[in-house]
ROFINU-595331 format. One record per residue (C-alpha): y, x, z. Coordinates in steps of 0.02 Angstrom, whole numbers, plus 32768, in hexadecimal, padded with zeros to 4 digits. Each point is the difference from the previous one (the first is absolute). Last residue first. Layout:
N
YXZ ...
***
This chain:
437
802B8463861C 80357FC1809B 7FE87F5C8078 7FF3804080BA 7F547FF28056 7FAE7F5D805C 80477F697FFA 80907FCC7F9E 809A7FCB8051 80547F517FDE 80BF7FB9801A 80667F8D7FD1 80A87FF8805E 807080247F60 7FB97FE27F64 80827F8C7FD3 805A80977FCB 7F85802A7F7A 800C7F447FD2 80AB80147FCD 7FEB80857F9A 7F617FBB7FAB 804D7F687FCC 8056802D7F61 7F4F803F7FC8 7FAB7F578018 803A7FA17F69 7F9F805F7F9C 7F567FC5803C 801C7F858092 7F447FF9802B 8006802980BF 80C080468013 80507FB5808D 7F707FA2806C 7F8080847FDE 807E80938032 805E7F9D8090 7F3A7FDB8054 80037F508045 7F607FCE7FBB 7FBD809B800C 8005800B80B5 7FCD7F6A802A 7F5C803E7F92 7FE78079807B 802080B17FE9 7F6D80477FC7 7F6E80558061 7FD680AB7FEA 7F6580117F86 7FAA80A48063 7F9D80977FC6 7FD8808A8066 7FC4809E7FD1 7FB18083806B 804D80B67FF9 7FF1801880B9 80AB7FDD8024 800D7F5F7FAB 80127FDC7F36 806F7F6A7FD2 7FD47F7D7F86 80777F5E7FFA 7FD47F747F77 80847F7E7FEC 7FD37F697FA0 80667F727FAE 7F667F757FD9 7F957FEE7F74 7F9980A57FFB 7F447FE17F9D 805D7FAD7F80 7FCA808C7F7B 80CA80287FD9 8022801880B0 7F64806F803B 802D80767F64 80C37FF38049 7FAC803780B1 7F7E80827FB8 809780567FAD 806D7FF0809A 7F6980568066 7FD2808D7F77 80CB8036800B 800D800080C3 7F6080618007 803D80817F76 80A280158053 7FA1801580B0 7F8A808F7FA6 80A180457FB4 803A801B80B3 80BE7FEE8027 8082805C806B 80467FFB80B2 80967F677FDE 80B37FDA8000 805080C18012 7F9880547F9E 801F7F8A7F6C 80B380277FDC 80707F717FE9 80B0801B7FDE 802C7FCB7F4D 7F7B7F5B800B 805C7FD2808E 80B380207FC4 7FC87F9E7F5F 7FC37F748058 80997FE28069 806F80127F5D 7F8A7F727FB9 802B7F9E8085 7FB77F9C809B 7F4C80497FBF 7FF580A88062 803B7FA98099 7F7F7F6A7FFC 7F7A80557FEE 8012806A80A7 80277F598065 7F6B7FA77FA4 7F6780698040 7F8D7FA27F86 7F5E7FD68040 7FEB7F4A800F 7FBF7F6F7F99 80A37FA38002 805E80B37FAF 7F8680377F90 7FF97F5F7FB2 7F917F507FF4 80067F6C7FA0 7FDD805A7F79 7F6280808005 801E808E8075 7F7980937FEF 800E80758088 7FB280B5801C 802680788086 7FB680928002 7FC7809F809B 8038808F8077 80138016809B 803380958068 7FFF7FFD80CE 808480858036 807F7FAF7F8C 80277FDC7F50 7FA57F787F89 7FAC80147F5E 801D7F5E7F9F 7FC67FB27F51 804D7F777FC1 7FD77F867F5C 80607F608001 7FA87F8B7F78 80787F5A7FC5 7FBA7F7E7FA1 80967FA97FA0 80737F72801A 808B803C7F97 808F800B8086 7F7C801C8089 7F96809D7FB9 80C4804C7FC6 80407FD080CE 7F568053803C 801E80937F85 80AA800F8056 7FC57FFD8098 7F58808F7FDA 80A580617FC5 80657FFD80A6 7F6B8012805E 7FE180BE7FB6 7F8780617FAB 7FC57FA47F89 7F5E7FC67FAC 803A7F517FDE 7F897F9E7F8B 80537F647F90 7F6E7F927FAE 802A7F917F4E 808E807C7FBE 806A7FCB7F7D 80937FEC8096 7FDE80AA8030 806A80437F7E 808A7FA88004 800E801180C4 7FDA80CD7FE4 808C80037F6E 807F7FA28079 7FE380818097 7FC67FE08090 7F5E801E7FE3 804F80C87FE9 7FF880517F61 7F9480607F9B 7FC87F697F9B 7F32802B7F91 7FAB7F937FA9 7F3B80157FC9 7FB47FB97F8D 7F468005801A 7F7B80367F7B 802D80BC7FDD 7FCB802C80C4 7FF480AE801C 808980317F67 80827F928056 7FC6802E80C1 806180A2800B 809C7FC67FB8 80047F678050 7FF280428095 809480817FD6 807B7F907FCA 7FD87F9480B1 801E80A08058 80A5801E7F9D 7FF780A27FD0 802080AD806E 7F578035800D 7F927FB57F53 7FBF80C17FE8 7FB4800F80AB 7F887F8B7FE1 7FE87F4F8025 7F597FA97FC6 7FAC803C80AF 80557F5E803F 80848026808B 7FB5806180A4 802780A37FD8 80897FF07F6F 808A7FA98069 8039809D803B 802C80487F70 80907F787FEF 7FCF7F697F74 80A67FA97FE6 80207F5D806E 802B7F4D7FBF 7F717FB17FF8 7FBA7F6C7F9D 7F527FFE7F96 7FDE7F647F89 7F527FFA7FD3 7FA27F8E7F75 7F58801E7FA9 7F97801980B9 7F57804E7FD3 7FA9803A809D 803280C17FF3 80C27F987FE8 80007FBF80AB 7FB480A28052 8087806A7FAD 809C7F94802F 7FA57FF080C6 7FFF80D38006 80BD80047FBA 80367F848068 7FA9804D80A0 8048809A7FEF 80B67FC57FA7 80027F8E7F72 80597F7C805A 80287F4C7FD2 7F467FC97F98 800F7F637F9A 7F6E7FD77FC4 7FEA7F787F48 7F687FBA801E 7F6B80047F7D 7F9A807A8038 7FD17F8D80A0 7FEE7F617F9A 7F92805C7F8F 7F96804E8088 7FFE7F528043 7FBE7FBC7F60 7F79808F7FDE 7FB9801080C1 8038805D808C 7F6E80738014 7FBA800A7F56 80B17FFC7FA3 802480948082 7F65805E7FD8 80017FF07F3E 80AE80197FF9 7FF5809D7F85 7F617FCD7FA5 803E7F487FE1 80A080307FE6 7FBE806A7F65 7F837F877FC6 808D7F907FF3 80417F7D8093 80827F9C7FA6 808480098086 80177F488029 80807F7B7FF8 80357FB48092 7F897F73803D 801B7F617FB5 802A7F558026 7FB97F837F5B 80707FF57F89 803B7F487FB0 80AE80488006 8035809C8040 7FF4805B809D 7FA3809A8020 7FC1803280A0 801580A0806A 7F92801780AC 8025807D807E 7F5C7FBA8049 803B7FE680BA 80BC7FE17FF3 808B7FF97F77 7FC67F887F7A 8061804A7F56 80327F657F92 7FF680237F4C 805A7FE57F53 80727F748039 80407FA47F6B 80B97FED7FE4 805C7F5A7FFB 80C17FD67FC9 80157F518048 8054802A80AF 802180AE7FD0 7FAB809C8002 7F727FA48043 7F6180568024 7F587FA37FD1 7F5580058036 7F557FD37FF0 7F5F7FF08047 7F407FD87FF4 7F777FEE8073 80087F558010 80337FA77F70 7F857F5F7FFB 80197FDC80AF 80AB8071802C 8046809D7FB8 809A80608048 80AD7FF47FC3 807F80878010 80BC7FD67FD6 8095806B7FF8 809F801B8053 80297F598028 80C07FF08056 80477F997F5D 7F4D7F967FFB 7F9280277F77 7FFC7FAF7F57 7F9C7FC67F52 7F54802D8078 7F8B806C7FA7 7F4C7FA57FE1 7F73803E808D 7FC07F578029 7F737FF88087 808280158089 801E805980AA 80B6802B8008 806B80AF8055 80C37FE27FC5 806180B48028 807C80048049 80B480688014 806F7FBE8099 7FC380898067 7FEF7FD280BC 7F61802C801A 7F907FA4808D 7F897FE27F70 7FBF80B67FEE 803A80437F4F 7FB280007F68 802F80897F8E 80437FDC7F54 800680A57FA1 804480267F40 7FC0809E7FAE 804580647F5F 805680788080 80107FC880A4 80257F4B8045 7FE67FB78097 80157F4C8059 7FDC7FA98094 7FA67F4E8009 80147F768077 7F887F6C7FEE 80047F5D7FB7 7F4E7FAB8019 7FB07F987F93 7FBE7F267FEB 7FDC802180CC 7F527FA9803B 7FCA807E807A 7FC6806C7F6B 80BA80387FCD 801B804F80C6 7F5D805D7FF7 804280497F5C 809A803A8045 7F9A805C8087 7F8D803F7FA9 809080487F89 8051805B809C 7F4F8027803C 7FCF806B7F67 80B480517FED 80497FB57F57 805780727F82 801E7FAB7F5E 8026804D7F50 8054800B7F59 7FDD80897F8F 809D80237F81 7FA880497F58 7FDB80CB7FE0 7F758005807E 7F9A7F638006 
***
């Protein structure tokens, strides 16, 4: 579809539950509130929980007659309708660019357990996203994987778009596993050069030649020739920054492998804006007399963020994001001696094999829930794996990030200042061992 404007809808699996549990208690459809994106050759609708206040909709109907309407209400954005009796298991959908000046809807993308992309047009049944045609050659190669995961999910999995923010150890370690097991689309943000001293623990793909260049210039430049079938995308620039938020909005699954709170934030504001999976990858190697070490690992589907489930240590976030002169002096002073001990390629590797296993888990349905996995090694070496609790779902519901920003799309960014400073008073500590990387 590259080439021609691609019109979609994002709808997180219990959002559009939800709004079709509503329809089948007798309703004729359901109006609900939709954000909006737009990159490239793409236009976005993404459904938004139903305590939104955005005036956009979108008009949700069961129906066995799939004809175009003549019109759509002023505030209608678009129109999906869902099969009934003698259509079930078929959709369609329209976007209005006015109120009788219809577009189809070339897919909606199901975010949730499954990962699941279906096409929309008329008289088709719902399909899965299209498939790598699996040749002798990916046959041979994949064998293993196809084998273990299975063909379809294996396709689903290869299939999403991953946006990785920070190509650093653990970035560069988690950029090579995804691609080894066949990924076709990565986007890679950072805004640091490659020093000498990230060589030891980064991806063994970095040599000494690439110092001094953009670290995401220089992943890409060792992985291109490794891995011919993926495209690979490359924005040396903070996720602040206006060419990072483009970017990431093609992305289906955002993964934060930072180094700082004030990032893993502003990933959770991107994750929340465009209702997307969000993986925070950590590792931690504490200070003091009595040394620990381990990972943290947490996939957030919508409905969630970093900052309701926990974890984030807020007051430290928030002063590197109040400006962007803030987050230039921080990023202009830092020196990595003084915030942490070091870091263990065998802990990078961990981290990176856990929050592949974990967006695997997600796309076979076996995880459907926002999960936090927390392994830390003791003092004799022994390690311990815990799933620290959530915040409750209270919690959530009032959270200032979800509430604000949860499936506003574009219209979130203006926001984001604001909400920073609303920040104030919440508050969350990891367990176990500092976050580094």
């Amino acid at each position: 579809m590259r080439g021609c404007q691609v019109n979609r809808l994002v709808a997180p699996l219990s959002t559009l539950q939800e709004a079709l549990r509503r329809i089948s208690q007798g309703r004729s459809g359901e109006d609900w509130p939709v954000g909006y994106s737009q990159w490239e050759d793409t236009r976005e609708l993404i459904l938004a929980p139903a305590s939104s206040r955005l005036d956009r909709r979108v008009r949700i109907v069961m129906t066995d007659d799939f004809d175009p309407p003549r019109w759509l209400a002023s505030d209608c954005a678009g129109l999906l309708l869902v099969g009934r009796e003698s259509r079930r298991g078929e959709a369609a959908g329209y976007l209005a660019r006015t109120s009788d000046a219809l577009e189809p809807l070339h897919s909606l993308h199901i975010v949730g357990p499954g990962m699941h992309t279906l096409h929309l047009s008329d008289r088709a049944d719902l399909l899965e996203d299209r498939q790598i045609p699996i040749s002798p050659d990916t046959e041979q190669r994949w064998s293993r994987t196809i084998g273990a995961l299975g063909a379809a999910v294996w396709n689903r999995l290869v299939n999403l778009h991953l946006g990785l923010v920070g190509a650093g150890r653990t970035g560069s370690v988690l950029a090579r596993m995804l691609l080894r097991t066949g990924t076709r689309r990565l986007t890679l943000i950072d805004p640091d050069n490659l020093e000498v001293h990230n060589l030891g623990e980064s991806d063994d793909s970095l040599g000494q030649l690439l110092i001094g260049r953009a670290k995401v210039e220089a992943l890409r430049a060792a992985l291109r020739p490794l891995y011919p079938w993926s495209e690979v995308t490359a924005v040396s620039e903070s996720i602040t920054h206006l060419r990072s938020l483009e970017a990431l909005k093609a992305c289906d699954v955002l993964i934060a492998c930072t180094d700082h709170d004030s990032a893993r934030l502003a990933a959770a504001c991107v994750a929340a804006m465009l209702c997307r999976p969000l993986v925070d990858v950590a590792t931690g190697i504490s200070r003091g007399p009595a040394s620990r070490m381990g990972v943290s690992v947490r996939l957030i589907l919508p409905g969630r963020c970093l900052v309701c489930a926990g974890g984030l240590r807020l007051p430290e976030a928030q002063n590197v994001l109040r400006s962007a002169a803030a987050e230039r002096t921080f990023h202009a002073g830092r020196d990595w001696r003084r915030e942490r001990m070091g870091s263990l390629l065998s802990l990078n590797h961990l981290a990176s094999a856990l929050a592949q296993r974990m967006i695997e888990d997600l796309v076979a349905e076996r995880i459907r829930e926002t999960t936090w996995l927390h392994l830390e090694y003791d003092q004799r070496g022994k390690a311990v794996i815990t799933y620290p609790p959530l915040g409750p779902d209270e919690r959530a519901a009032g959270c200032p990030l979800c509430s604000a920003l949860a499936g506003l799309g574009d219209d979130g960014l203006p926001k984001v200042p604001d909400l920073i400073r609303a920040l104030d008073g919440q508050t969350s500590d990891l367990p176990g061992p500092r976050r580094e990387m």
